[in-house]
DRENDO-1510 file (C-alpha; in Angstrom, 1 decimal, always signed):
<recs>
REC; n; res; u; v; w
REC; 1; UNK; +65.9; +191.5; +89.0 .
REC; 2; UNK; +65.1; +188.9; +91.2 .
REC; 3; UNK; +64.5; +190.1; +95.3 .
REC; 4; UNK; +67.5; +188.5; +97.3 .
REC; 5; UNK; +64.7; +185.9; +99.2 .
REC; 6; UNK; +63.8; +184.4; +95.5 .
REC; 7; UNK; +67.3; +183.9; +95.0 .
REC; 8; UNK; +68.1; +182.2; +97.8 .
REC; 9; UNK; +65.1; +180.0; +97.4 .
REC; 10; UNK; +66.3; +179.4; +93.9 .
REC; 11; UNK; +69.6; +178.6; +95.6 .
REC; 12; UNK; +68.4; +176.0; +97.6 .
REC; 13; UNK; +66.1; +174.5; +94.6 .
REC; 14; UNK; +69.3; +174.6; +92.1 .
REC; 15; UNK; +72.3; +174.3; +94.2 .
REC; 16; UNK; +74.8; +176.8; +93.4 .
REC; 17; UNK; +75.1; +180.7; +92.9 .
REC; 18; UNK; +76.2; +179.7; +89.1 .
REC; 19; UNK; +73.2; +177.3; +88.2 .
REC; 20; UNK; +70.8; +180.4; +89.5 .
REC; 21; UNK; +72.8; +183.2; +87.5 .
REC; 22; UNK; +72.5; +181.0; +84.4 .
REC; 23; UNK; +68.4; +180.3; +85.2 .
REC; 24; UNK; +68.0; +184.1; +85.4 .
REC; 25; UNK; +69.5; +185.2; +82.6 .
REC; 26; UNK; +67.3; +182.6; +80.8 .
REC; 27; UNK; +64.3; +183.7; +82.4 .
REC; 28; UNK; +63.8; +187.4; +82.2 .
REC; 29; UNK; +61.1; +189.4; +83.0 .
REC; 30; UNK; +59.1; +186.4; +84.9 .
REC; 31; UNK; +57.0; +186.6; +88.3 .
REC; 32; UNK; +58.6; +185.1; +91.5 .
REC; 33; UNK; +56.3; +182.6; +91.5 .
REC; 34; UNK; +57.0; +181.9; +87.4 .
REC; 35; UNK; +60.6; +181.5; +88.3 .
REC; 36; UNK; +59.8; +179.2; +91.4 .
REC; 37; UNK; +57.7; +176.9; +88.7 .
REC; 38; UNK; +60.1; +176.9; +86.3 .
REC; 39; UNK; +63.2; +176.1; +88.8 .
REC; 40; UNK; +61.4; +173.1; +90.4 .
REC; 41; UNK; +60.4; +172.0; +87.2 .
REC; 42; UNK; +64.1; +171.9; +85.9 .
REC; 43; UNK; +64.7; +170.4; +89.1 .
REC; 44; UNK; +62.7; +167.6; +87.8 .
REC; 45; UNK; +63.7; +167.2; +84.5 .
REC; 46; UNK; +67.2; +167.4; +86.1 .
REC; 47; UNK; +66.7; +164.2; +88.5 .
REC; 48; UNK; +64.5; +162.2; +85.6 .
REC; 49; UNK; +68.0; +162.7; +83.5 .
REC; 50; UNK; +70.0; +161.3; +86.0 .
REC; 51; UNK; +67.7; +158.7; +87.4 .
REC; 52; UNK; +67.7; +157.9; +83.5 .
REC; 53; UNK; +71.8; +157.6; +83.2 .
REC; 54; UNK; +71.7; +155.7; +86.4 .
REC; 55; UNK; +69.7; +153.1; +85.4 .
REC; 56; UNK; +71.6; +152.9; +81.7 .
REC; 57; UNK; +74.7; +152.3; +83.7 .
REC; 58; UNK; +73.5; +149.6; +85.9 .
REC; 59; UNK; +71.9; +147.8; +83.4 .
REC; 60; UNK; +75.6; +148.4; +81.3 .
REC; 61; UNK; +76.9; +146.7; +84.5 .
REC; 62; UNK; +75.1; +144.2; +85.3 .
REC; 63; UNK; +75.7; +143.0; +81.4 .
REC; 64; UNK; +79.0; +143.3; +82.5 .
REC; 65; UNK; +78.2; +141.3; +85.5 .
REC; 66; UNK; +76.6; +138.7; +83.7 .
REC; 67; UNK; +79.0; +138.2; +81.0 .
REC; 68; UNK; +81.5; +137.3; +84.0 .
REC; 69; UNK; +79.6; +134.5; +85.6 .
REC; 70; UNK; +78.8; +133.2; +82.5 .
REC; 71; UNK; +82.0; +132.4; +81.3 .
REC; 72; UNK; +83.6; +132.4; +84.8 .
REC; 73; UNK; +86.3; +134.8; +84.3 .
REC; 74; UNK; +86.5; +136.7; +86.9 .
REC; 75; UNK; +89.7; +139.2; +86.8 .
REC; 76; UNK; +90.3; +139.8; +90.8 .
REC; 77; UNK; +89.4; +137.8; +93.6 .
REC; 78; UNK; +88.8; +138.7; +97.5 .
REC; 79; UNK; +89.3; +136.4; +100.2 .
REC; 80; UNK; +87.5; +136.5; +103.2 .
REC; 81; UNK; +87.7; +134.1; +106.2 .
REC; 82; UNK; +84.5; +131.2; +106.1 .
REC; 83; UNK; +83.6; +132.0; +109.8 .
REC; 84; UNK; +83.1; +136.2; +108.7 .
REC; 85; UNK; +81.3; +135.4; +105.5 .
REC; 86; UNK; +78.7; +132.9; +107.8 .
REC; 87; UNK; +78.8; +135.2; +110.8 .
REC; 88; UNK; +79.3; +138.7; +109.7 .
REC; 89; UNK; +80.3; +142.2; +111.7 .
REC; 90; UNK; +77.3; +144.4; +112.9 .
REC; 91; UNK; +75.2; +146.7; +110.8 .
REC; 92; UNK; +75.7; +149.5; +112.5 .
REC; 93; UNK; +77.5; +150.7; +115.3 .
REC; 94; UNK; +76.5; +149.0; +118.3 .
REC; 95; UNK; +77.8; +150.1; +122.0 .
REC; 96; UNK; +77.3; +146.6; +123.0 .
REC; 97; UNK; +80.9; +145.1; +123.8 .
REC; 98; UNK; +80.3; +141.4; +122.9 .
REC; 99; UNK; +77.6; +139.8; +119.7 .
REC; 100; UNK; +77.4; +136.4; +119.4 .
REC; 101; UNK; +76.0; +134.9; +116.0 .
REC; 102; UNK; +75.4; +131.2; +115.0 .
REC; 103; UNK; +75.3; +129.3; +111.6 .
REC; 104; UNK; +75.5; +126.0; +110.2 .
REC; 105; UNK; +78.2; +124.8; +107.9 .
REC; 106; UNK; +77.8; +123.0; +105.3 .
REC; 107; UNK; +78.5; +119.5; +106.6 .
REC; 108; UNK; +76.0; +120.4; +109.2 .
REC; 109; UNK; +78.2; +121.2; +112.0 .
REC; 110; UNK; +77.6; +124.5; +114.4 .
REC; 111; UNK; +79.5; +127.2; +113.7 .
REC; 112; UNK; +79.4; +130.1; +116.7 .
REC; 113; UNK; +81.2; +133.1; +116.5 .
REC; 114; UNK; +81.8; +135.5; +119.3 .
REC; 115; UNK; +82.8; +139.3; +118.6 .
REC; 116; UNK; +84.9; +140.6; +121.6 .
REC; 117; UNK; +85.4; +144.6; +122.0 .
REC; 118; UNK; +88.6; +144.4; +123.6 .
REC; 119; UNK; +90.3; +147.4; +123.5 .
REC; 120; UNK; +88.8; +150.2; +126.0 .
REC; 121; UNK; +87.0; +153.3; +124.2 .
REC; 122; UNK; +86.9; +151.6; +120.8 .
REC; 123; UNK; +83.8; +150.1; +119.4 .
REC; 124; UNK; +83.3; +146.9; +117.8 .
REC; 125; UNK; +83.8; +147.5; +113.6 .
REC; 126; UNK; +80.3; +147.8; +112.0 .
REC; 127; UNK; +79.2; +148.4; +108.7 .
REC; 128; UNK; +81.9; +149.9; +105.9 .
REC; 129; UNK; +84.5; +147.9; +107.9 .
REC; 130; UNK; +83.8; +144.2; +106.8 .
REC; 131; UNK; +85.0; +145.9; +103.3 .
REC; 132; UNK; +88.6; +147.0; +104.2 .
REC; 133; UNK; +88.9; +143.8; +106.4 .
REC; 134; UNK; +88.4; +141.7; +103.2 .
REC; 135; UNK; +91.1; +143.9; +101.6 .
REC; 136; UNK; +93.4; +142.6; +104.6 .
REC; 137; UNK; +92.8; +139.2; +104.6 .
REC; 138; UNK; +93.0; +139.3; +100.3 .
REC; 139; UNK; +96.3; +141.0; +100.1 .
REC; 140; UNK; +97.5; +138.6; +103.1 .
REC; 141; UNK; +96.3; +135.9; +101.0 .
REC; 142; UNK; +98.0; +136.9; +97.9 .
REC; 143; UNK; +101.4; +137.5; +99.8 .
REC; 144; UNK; +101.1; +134.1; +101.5 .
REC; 145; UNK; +102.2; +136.1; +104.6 .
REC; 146; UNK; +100.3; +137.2; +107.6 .
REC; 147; UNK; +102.0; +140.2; +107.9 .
REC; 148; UNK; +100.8; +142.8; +104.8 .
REC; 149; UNK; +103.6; +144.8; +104.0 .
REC; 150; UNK; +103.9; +148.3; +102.1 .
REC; 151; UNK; +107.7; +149.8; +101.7 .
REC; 152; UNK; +107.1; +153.1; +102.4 .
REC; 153; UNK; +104.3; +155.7; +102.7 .
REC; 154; UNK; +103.8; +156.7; +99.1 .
REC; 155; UNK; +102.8; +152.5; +98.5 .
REC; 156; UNK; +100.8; +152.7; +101.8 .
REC; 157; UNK; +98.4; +155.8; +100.4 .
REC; 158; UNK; +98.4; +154.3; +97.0 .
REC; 159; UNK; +97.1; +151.2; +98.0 .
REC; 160; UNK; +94.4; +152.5; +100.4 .
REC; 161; UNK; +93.4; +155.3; +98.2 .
REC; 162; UNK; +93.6; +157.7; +100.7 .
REC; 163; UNK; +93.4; +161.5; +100.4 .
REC; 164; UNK; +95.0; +164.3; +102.2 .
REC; 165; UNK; +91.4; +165.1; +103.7 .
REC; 166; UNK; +91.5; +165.2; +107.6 .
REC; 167; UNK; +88.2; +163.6; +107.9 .
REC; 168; UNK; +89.3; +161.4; +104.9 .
REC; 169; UNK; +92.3; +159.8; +106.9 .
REC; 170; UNK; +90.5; +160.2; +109.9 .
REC; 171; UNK; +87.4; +157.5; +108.9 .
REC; 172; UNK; +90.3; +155.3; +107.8 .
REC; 173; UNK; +92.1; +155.1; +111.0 .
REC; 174; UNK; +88.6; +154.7; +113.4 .
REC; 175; UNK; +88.0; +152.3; +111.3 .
REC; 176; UNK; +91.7; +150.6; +111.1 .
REC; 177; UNK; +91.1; +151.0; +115.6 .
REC; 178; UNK; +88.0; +149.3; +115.6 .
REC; 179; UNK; +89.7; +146.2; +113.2 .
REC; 180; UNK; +92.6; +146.0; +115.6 .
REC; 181; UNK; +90.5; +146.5; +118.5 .
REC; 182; UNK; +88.2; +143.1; +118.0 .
REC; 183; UNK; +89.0; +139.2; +118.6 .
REC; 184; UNK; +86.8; +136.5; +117.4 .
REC; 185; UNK; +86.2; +133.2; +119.7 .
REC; 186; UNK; +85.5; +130.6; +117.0 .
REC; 187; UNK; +83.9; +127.3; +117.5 .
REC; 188; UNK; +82.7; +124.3; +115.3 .
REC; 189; UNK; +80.4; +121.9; +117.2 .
REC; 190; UNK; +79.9; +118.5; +115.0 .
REC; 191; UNK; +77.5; +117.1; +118.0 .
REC; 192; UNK; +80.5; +114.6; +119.7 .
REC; 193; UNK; +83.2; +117.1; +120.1 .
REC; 194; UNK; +83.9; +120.6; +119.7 .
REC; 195; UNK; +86.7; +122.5; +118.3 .
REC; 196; UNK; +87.3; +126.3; +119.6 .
REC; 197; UNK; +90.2; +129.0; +119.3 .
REC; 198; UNK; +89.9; +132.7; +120.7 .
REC; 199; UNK; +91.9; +135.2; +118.0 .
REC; 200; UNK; +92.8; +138.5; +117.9 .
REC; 201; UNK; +92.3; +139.2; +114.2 .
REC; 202; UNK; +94.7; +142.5; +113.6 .
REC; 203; UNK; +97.7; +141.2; +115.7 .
REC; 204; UNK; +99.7; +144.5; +115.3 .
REC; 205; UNK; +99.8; +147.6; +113.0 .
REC; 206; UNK; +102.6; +150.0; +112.3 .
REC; 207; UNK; +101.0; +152.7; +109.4 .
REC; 208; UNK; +101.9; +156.6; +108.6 .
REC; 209; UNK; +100.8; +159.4; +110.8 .
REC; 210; UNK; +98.8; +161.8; +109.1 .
REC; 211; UNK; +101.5; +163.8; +108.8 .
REC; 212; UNK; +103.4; +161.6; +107.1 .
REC; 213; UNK; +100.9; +160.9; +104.8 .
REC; 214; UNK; +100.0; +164.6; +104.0 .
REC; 215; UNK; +104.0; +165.3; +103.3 .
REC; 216; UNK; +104.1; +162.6; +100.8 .
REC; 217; UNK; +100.8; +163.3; +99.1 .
REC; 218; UNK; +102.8; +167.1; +98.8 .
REC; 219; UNK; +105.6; +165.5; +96.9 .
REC; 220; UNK; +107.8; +165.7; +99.7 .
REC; 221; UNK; +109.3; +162.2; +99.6 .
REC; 222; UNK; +110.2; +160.4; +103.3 .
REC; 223; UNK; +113.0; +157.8; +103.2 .
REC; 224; UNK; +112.5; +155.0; +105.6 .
REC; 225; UNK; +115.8; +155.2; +107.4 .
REC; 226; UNK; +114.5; +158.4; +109.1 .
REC; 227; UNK; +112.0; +155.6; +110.6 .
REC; 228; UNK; +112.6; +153.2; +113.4 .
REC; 229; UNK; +110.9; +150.2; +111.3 .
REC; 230; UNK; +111.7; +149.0; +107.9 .
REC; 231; UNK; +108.2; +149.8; +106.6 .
REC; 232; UNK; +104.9; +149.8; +106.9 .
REC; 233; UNK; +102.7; +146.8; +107.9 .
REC; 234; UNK; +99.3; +144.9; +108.9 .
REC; 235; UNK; +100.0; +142.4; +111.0 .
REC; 236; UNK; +97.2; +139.5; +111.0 .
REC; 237; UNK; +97.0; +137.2; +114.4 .
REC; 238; UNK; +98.5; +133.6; +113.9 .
REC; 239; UNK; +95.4; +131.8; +114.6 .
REC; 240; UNK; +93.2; +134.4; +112.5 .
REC; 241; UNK; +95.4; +133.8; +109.5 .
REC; 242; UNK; +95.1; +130.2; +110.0 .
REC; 243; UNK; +91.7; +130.0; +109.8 .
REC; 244; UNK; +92.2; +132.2; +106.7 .
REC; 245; UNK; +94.5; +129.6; +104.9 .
REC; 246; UNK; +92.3; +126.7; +106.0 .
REC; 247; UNK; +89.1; +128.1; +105.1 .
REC; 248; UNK; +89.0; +131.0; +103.2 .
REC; 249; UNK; +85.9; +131.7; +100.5 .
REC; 250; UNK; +86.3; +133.4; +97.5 .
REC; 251; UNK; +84.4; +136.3; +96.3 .
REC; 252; UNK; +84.1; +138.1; +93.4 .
REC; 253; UNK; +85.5; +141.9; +93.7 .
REC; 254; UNK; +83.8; +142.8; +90.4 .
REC; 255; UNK; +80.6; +142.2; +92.0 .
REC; 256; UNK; +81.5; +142.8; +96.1 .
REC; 257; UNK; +82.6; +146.5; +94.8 .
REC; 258; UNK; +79.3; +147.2; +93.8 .
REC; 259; UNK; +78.1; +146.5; +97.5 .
REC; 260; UNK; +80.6; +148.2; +99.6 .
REC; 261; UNK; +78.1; +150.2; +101.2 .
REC; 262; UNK; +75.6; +148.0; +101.4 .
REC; 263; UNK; +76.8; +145.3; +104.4 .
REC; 264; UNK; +73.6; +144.0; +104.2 .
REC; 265; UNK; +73.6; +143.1; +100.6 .
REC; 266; UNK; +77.4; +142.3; +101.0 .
REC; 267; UNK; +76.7; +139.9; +103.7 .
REC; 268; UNK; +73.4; +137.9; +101.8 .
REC; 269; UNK; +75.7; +137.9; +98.7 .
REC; 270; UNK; +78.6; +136.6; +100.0 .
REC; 271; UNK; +76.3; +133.8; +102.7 .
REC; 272; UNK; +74.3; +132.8; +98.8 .
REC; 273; UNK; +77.8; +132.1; +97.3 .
REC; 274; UNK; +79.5; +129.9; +99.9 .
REC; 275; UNK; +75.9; +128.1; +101.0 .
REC; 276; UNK; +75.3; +126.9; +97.2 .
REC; 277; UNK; +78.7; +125.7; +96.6 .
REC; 278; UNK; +78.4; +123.8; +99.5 .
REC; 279; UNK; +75.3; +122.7; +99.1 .
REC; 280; UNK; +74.2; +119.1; +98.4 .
REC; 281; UNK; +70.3; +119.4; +98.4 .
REC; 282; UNK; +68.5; +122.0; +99.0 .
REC; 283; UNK; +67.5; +123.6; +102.4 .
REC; 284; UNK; +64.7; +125.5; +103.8 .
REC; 285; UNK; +65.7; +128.0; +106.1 .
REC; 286; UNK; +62.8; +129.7; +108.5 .
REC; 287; UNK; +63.0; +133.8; +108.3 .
REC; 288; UNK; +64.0; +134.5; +112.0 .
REC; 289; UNK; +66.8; +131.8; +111.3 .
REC; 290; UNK; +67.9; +133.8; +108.5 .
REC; 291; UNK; +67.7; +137.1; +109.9 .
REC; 292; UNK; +70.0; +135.7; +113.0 .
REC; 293; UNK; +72.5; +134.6; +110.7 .
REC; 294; UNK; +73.0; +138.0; +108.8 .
REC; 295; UNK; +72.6; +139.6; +112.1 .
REC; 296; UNK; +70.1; +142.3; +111.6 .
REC; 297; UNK; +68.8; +144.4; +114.4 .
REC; 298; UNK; +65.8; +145.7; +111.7 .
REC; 299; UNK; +63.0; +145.2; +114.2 .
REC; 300; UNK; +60.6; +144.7; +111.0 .
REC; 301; UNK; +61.5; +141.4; +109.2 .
REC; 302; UNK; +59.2; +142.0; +106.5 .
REC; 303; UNK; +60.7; +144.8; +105.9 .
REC; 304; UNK; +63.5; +143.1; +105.9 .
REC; 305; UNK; +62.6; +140.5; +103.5 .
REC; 306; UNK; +61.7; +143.0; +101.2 .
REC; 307; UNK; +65.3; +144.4; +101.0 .
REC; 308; UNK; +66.7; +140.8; +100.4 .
REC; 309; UNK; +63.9; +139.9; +98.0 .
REC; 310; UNK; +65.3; +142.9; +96.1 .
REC; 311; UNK; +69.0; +142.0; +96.1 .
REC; 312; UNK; +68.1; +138.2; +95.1 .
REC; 313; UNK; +66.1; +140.1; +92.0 .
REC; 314; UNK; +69.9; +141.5; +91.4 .
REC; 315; UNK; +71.8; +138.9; +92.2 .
REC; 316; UNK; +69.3; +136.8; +90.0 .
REC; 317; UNK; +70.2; +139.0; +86.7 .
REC; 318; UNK; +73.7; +138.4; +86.6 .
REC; 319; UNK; +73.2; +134.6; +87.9 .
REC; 320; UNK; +70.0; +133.3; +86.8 .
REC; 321; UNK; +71.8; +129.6; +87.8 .
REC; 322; UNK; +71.3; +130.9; +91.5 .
REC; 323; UNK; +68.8; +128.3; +93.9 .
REC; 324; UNK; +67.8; +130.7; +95.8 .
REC; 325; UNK; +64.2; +132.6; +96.9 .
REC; 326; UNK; +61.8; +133.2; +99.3 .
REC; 327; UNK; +58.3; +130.5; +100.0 .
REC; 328; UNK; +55.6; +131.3; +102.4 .
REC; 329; UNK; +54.0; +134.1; +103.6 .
REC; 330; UNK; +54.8; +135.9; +106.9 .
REC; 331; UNK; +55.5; +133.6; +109.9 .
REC; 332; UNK; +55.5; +130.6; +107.2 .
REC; 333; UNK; +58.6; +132.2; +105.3 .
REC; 334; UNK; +61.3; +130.3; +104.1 .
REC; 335; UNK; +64.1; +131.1; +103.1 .
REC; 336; UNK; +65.3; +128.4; +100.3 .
REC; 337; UNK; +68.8; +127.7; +99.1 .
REC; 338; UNK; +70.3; +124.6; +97.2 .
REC; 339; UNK; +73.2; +123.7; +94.7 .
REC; 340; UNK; +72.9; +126.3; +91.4 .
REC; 341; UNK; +71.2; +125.0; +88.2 .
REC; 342; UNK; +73.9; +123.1; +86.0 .
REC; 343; UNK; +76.2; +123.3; +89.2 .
REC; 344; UNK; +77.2; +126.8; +88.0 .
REC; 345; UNK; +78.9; +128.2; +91.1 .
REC; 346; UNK; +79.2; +132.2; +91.8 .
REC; 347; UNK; +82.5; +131.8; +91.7 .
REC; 348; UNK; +84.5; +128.7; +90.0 .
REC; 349; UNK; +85.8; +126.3; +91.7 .
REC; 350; UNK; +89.2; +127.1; +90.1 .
REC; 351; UNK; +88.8; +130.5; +91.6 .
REC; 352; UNK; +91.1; +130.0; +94.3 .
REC; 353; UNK; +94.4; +130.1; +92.2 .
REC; 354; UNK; +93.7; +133.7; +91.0 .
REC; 355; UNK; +93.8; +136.6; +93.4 .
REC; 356; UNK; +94.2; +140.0; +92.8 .
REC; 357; UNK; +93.4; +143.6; +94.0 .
REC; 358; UNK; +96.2; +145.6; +95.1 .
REC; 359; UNK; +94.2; +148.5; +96.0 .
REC; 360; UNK; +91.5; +149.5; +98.1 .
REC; 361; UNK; +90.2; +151.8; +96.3 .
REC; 362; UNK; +89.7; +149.3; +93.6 .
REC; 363; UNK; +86.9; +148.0; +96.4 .
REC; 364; UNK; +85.7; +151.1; +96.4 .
REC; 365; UNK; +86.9; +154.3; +96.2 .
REC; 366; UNK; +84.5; +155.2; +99.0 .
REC; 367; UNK; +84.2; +153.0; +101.4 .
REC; 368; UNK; +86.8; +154.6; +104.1 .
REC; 369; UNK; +86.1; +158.3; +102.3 .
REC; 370; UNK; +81.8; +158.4; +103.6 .
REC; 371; UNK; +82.2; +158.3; +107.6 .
REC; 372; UNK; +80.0; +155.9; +109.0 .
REC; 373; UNK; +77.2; +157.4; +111.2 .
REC; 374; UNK; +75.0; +155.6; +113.7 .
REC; 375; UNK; +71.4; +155.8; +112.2 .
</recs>
């Protein structure tokens, strides 16, 4: 019988109590350091297995993928305002209360974007959040409303895909705070004049307590007249859902699902798309410049170029129309981006008639479950 420090070190190589009952009783009579060899070897063979069914199912996507863009059939749009899909959120949580970003459109004006934490105590959103923004703006989209409205708490937690989990609500409403705790200050400089609004983008917000939403995930069922409000809602500002109708971009959720947590990749993805529609000839865009727009506070940008060199290598699979790459070497690194081979566009053009996605966890059933953590 094994001494109880071997089995807790074969706990910590196999996982559980059951995995190391099963290992014994299929290893009798061996040495500790016999069973140590054979657990970490499993171990192994265990992770080669998986790394193995991984990459079978991503290469089963990305066929999927592929087979999309190709015929342009995309089944479920997300729409996502033009000045966020230039000038994206932070990274990563960031205790500064105002980030400013720049871009170019593609007519060649300015576009400048200022974040504004404006709610005391409450961060400006990072990461995971740009994802359940999008599913705002979408659904207010596809409800030609700027007001997003649930009728009761069961269609609330079905559409967000919550759970009864404390710390599962929880990471949905810090996240939900910092959304409603932001404005943007857009402006659009053509070089003779210069347009500018300052928007809240959540307006207002009226959403189940916890409680609520643990009662109903019980079975107990909640009638709205015990409320004071007809229903639920997310409330877009005016001006916000203005510059939504006017220019909103189009993204596939097929693909943007995959990326949920990855803002990086989410933000280069969704910049590649609306650039090379836009695009008339090409451009050549200097690293720093690049790295500005996406907004990355990755103090190594070669490191950095590394990590987008890798997503255009994805991106390039499913799209191999894509203009897009990486000349030069180190401080001579461009970044260059022009109109797709045979003009075949991410998306289609006819794209903005279909929208879709009625819940978030369609997006991704994890982006508000994971809690986002400062690195």
């Amino acid at each position: 019988m094994a001494s109880e420090i071997i089995t807790l070190a074969l706990k910590s190589i196999l996982r559980n109590a059951k995995d190391v009952e099963v290992f014994l009783a299929a290893n009798p009579g061996k040495t500790d350091e016999q069973l140590l060899a054979a657990a970490l070897a499993l171990k192994n063979e265990k992770s080669v297995v998986r790394r193995k069914q991984k990459e079978l199912v991503e290469k089963k996507q990305s066929q999927e993928l592929r087979k999309k863009v190709a015929l342009g059939s995309w089944d479920e749009m997300l729409f996502i305002a033009r000045a966020l899909v230039l000038c994206g959120l932070p990274y990563k949580r960031t205790k500064d209360r105002e980030v400013i970003k720049t871009a170019r459109l593609g007519n060649g004006d300015k576009l400048r974007v200022t974040f504004k934490a404006s709610k005391s105590g409450v961060d400006l959103p990072f990461g995971k959040d740009r994802a359940l923004l999008a599913w705002i703006t979408t659904c207010a989209k596809k409800q030609g409303n700027a007001r997003v409205k649930f009728e009761s708490t069961a269609e609330f937690i079905r559409a967000f895909g919550l759970s009864d989990s404390g710390t599962h609500y929880k990471a949905f409403r810090d996240s939900l705070d910092r959304l409603k705790g932001f404005s943007c200050y857009i402006e659009v400089d053509n070089g003779e004049k210069e347009a500018s609004h300052h928007e809240s983008v959540i307006k207002d917000a009226v959403v189940p307590s916890r409680s609520d939403a643990r009662r109903e995930l019980s079975g107990e069922v909640r009638l709205l007249a015990e409320k004071d409000h007809s229903g639920y809602y997310l409330e877009l500002d005016p001006s916000f859902y203005q510059e939504l109708v006017d220019h909103s971009v189009p993204l596939p959720l097929d693909l943007m699902k995959k990326y949920g947590n990855n803002p990086i990749a989410w933000d280069f993805i969704q910049l590649i798309s609306y650039r090379t529609a836009a695009a008339k000839t090409t451009s050549r865009i200097p690293l720093d410049t690049l790295v500005s727009m996406l907004g990355s506070s990755d103090s190594n940008i070669w490191r950095l170029r590394a990590t987008l060199e890798s997503i255009l290598e994805e991106l390039k699979e499913i799209w191999p129309e894509m203009n897009a790459r990486f000349e030069g070497k180190r401080k001579n690194t461009l970044f260059v981006i022009g109109p797709p081979l045979n003009g075949h566009t991410l998306v289609p053009r006819k794209a903005k008639a279909s929208i879709g996605i009625t819940k978030m966890e369609a997006l991704d059933p994890e982006v508000i479950d994971v809690d986002q953590e400062e690195d």
